[in-house]
C-alpha positions in Angstrom: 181.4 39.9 111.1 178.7 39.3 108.4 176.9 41.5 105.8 173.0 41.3 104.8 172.1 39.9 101.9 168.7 40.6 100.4 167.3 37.8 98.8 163.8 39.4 97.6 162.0 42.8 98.4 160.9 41.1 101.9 163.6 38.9 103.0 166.9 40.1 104.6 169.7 37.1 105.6 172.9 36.8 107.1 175.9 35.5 104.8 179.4 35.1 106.4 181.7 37.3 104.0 185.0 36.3 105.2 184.2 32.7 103.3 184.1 31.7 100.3 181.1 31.4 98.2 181.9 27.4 97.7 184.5 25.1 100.0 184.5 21.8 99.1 187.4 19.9 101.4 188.1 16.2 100.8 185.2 16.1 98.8 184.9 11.9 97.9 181.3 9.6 96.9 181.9 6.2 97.0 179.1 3.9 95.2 179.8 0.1 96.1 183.0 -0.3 94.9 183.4 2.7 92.1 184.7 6.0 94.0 182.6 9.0 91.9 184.5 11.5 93.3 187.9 11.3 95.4 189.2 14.2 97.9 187.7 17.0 95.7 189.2 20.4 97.2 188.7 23.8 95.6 187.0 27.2 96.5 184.6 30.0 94.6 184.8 33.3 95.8 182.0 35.1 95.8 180.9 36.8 92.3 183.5 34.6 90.0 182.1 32.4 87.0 183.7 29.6 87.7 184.1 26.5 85.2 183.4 22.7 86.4 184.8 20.5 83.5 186.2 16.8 83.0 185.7 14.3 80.9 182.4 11.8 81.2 182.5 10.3 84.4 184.6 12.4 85.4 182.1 13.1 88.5 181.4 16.4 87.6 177.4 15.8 88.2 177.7 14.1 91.2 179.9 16.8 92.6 176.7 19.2 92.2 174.2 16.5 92.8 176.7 16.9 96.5 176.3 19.9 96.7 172.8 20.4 96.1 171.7 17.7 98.9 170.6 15.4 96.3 173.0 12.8 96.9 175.6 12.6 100.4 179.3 12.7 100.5 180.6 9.2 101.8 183.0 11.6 103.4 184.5 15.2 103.6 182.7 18.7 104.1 181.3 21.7 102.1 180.1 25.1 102.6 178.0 26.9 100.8 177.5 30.7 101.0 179.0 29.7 105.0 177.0 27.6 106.0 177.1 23.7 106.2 175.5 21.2 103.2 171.5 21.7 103.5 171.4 24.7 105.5 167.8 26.3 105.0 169.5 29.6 105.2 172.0 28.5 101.9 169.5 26.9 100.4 166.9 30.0 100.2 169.7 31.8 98.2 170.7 29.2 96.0 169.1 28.5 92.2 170.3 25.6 90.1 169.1 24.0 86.8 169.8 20.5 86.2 171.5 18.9 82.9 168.6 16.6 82.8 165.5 18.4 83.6 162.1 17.1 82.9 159.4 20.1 83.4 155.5 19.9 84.0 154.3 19.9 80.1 150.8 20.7 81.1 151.7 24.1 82.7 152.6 27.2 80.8 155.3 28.7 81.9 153.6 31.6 83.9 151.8 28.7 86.0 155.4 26.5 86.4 157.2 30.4 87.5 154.8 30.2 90.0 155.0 26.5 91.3 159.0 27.2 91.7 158.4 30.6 93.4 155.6 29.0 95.9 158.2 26.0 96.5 160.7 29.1 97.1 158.8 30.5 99.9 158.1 33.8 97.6 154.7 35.4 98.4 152.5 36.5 95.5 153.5 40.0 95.2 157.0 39.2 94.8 156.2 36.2 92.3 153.7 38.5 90.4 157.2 41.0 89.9 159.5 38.5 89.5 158.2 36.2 87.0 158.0 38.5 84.2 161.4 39.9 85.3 163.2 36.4 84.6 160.9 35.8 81.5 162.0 39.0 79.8 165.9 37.5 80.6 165.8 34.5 78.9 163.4 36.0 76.2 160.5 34.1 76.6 158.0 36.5 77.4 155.8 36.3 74.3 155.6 32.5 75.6 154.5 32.9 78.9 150.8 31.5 78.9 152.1 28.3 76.3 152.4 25.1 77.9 155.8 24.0 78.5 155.1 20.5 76.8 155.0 23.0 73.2 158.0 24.1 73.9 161.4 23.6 72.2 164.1 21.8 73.3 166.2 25.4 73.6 163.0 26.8 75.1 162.9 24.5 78.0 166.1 25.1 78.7 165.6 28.6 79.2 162.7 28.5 81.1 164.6 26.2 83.5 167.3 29.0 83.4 164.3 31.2 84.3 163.1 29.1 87.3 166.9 28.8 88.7 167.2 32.8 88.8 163.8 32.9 90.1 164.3 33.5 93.7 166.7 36.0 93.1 169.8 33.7 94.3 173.2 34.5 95.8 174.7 31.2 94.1 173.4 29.4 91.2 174.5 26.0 89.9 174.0 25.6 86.2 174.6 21.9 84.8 175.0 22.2 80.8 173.0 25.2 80.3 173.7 26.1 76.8 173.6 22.6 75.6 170.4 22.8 73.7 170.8 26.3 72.6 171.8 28.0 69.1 174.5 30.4 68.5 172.1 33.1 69.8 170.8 31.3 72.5 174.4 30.2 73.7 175.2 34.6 73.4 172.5 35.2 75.3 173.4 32.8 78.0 176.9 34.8 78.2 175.5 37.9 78.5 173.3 36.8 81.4 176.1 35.0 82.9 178.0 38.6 82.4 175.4 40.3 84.5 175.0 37.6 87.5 179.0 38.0 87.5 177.9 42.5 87.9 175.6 42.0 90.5 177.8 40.0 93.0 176.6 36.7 92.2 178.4 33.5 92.0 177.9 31.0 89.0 179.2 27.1 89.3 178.8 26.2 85.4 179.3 22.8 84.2 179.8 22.3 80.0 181.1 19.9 77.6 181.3 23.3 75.3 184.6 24.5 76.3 184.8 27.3 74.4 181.6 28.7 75.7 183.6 28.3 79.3 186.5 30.2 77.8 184.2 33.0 76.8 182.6 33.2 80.4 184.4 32.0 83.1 186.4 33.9 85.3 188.2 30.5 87.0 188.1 26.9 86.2 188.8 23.6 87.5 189.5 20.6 85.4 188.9 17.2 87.3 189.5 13.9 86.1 188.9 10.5 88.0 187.5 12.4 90.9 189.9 14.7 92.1 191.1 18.1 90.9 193.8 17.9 87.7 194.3 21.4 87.4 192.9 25.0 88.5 193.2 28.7 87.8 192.1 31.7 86.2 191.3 31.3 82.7 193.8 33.6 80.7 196.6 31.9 82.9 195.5 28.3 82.1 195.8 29.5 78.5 199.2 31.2 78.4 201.0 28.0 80.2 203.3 26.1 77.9 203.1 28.4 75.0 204.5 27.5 72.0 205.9 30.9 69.9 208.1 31.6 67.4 210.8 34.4 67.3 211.4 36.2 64.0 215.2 37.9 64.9 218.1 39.8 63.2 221.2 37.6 63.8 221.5 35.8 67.0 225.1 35.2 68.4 226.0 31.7 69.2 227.0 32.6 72.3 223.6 34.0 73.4 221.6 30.6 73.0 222.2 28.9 75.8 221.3 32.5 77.6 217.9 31.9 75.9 217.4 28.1 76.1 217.6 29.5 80.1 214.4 31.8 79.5 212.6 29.3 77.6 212.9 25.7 76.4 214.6 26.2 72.4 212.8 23.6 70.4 214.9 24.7 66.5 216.9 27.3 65.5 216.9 28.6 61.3 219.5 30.3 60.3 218.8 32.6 57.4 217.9 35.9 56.3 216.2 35.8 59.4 216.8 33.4 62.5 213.6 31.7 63.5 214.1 30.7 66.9 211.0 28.1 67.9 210.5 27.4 71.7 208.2 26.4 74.7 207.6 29.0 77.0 205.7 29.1 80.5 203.9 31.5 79.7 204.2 35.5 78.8 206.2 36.7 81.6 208.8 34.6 79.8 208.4 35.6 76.5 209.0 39.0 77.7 211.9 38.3 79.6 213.6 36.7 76.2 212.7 40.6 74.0 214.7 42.4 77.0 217.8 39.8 76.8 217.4 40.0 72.9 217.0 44.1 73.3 220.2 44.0 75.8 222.2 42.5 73.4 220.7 44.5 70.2 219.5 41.8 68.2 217.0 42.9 66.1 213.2 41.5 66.6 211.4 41.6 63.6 208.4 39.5 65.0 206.9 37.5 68.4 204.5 35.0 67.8 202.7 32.8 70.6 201.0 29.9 69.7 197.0 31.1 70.6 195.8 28.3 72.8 192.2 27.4 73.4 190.7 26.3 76.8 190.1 22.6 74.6 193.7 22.3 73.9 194.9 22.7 77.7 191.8 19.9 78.3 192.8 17.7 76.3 196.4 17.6 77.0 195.5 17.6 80.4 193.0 14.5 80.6 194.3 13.2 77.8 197.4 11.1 78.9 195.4 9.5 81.8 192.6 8.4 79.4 195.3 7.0 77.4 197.1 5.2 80.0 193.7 3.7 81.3 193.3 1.6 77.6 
């Protein structure tokens, strides 16, 4: 079965719903005799913000360029919306802005709106309500008849955020978006990135500024030479391997191996208080140690996890195989 997707005010296509948004399987680039990407496998369901990170060289950008039918895959298969790499159909829906964009600087950005929506197929009615549609998004409406070429180096990048949301898409693929932007810019981003994620659609965001990923995405993956290093929804990459302390009444001897069980006891302090320190692999364990502590009527003054950031699971992550290639 399929559902109808409308793309603009006059067109009306067919999207597979029982697929994912993106499929990559076995993903790999070879460039002479350096492999860019190796057996990349992972899937986007429709309407998720879903995170693209690694380190530099990682083959994060070629892993778009991919899928965008800028470069070919020396081997493996993708779909996109359902349908196969450079399927017209796929294509029509899909919007994407480019880490390194260089934009017409003689056009203003009315007059570039309007290249991209003729390139888009969109006829002039739709481009004449569209255009000021995505301009008022990315707040650049006051600048619509400057020239691109007087334009910051935030500004660009929201205009080309403007031209990738121009035709409406299903997907979009944003490559460092926020990377030129201020606090306020990088906000705004989120809260546009909030409403794609409202209206169904599905947003494949690449950024060196991980906590701006943290704040937006709904999944991530974290490559590293090529292939996938780790995956998952955000709050449960963050609550792996937590590190929390226990503030207790006194704990029986007896009952420590019982906890060491529950979660990995890194010291013990004995004192007014014991202070039990320990790795856990996540919350459902921490939980599980206040019930053993409650069924034996210790006393818990105080539970304290360790807040991780989406950086700290990157780094400790990549980390160790940058290390071992010195």
């Amino acid at each position: 079965m399929s559902e109808s997707v409308s793309q603009s005010p006059a067109v009306t296509i067919a999207m597979p719903a029982s697929e994912p948004a993106i499929e990559l399987r076995g993903l790999r680039k070879v460039f002479r005799n350096h492999v860019a990407v190796d057996n990349l496998t992972l899937s986007v369901d429709y309407g998720e913000v879903f995170g693209f990170l690694g380190p530099n060289g990682a083959g994060k950008t070629t892993s778009i360029k991919m899928l965008m039918g800028l470069v070919y895959p020396t081997s493996g298969d993708a779909r996109l919306l359902g349908y196969k790499l450079g399927d017209q159909i796929a294509r029509r829906q899909i919007g994407y802005l480019p880490e390194l964009f260089r934009f017409h600087e003689w056009l203003t950005g009315n007059e570039f709106l309007d290249l991209h929506g003729r390139l888009y197929g969109m006829t002039s009615s739709e481009r004449r309500k569209r255009i000021p549609d995505v301009l008022a998004l990315v707040d650049l409406s006051a600048y619509a008849h400057k020239k691109i070429g007087t334009y910051s180096k935030g500004m660009q990048q929201r205009i080309g955020l403007a031209q990738a949301l121009l035709n409406d898409p299903r997907l979009v693929f944003l490559d460092e978006p926020t990377s030129a932007l201020d606090p306020l810019g990088r906000r705004d981003v989120r809260a546009i990135l909030s409403r794609l994620r409202g209206e169904g659609v599905t947003v494949f965001l690449n950024s060196h500024l991980l906590s701006e990923v943290e704040l937006s995405s709904d999944r991530v993956a974290i490559i590293d030479h090529g292939r996938v290093a780790a995956t998952g929804r955000v709050d449960d990459l963050l609550s792996r391997d937590l590190r929390v302390e226990f503030r207790l009444g006194s704990l029986p001897a007896d009952l420590l191996p019982e906890l060491d069980k529950l979660v990995s006891v890194e010291q013990v302090v004995d004192g007014r208080h014991s202070i039990v320190t320990a790795r856990a692999a996540g919350e459902e364990a921490i939980a599980a140690v206040v019930d053993l502590l409650a069924r034996h009527n210790v006393p818990v003054y105080g539970v304290m996890p360790e807040r991780r950031s989406l950086e700290d699971v990157f780094v400790d992550i990549v980390a160790p195989s940058r290390e071992a290639g010195r």
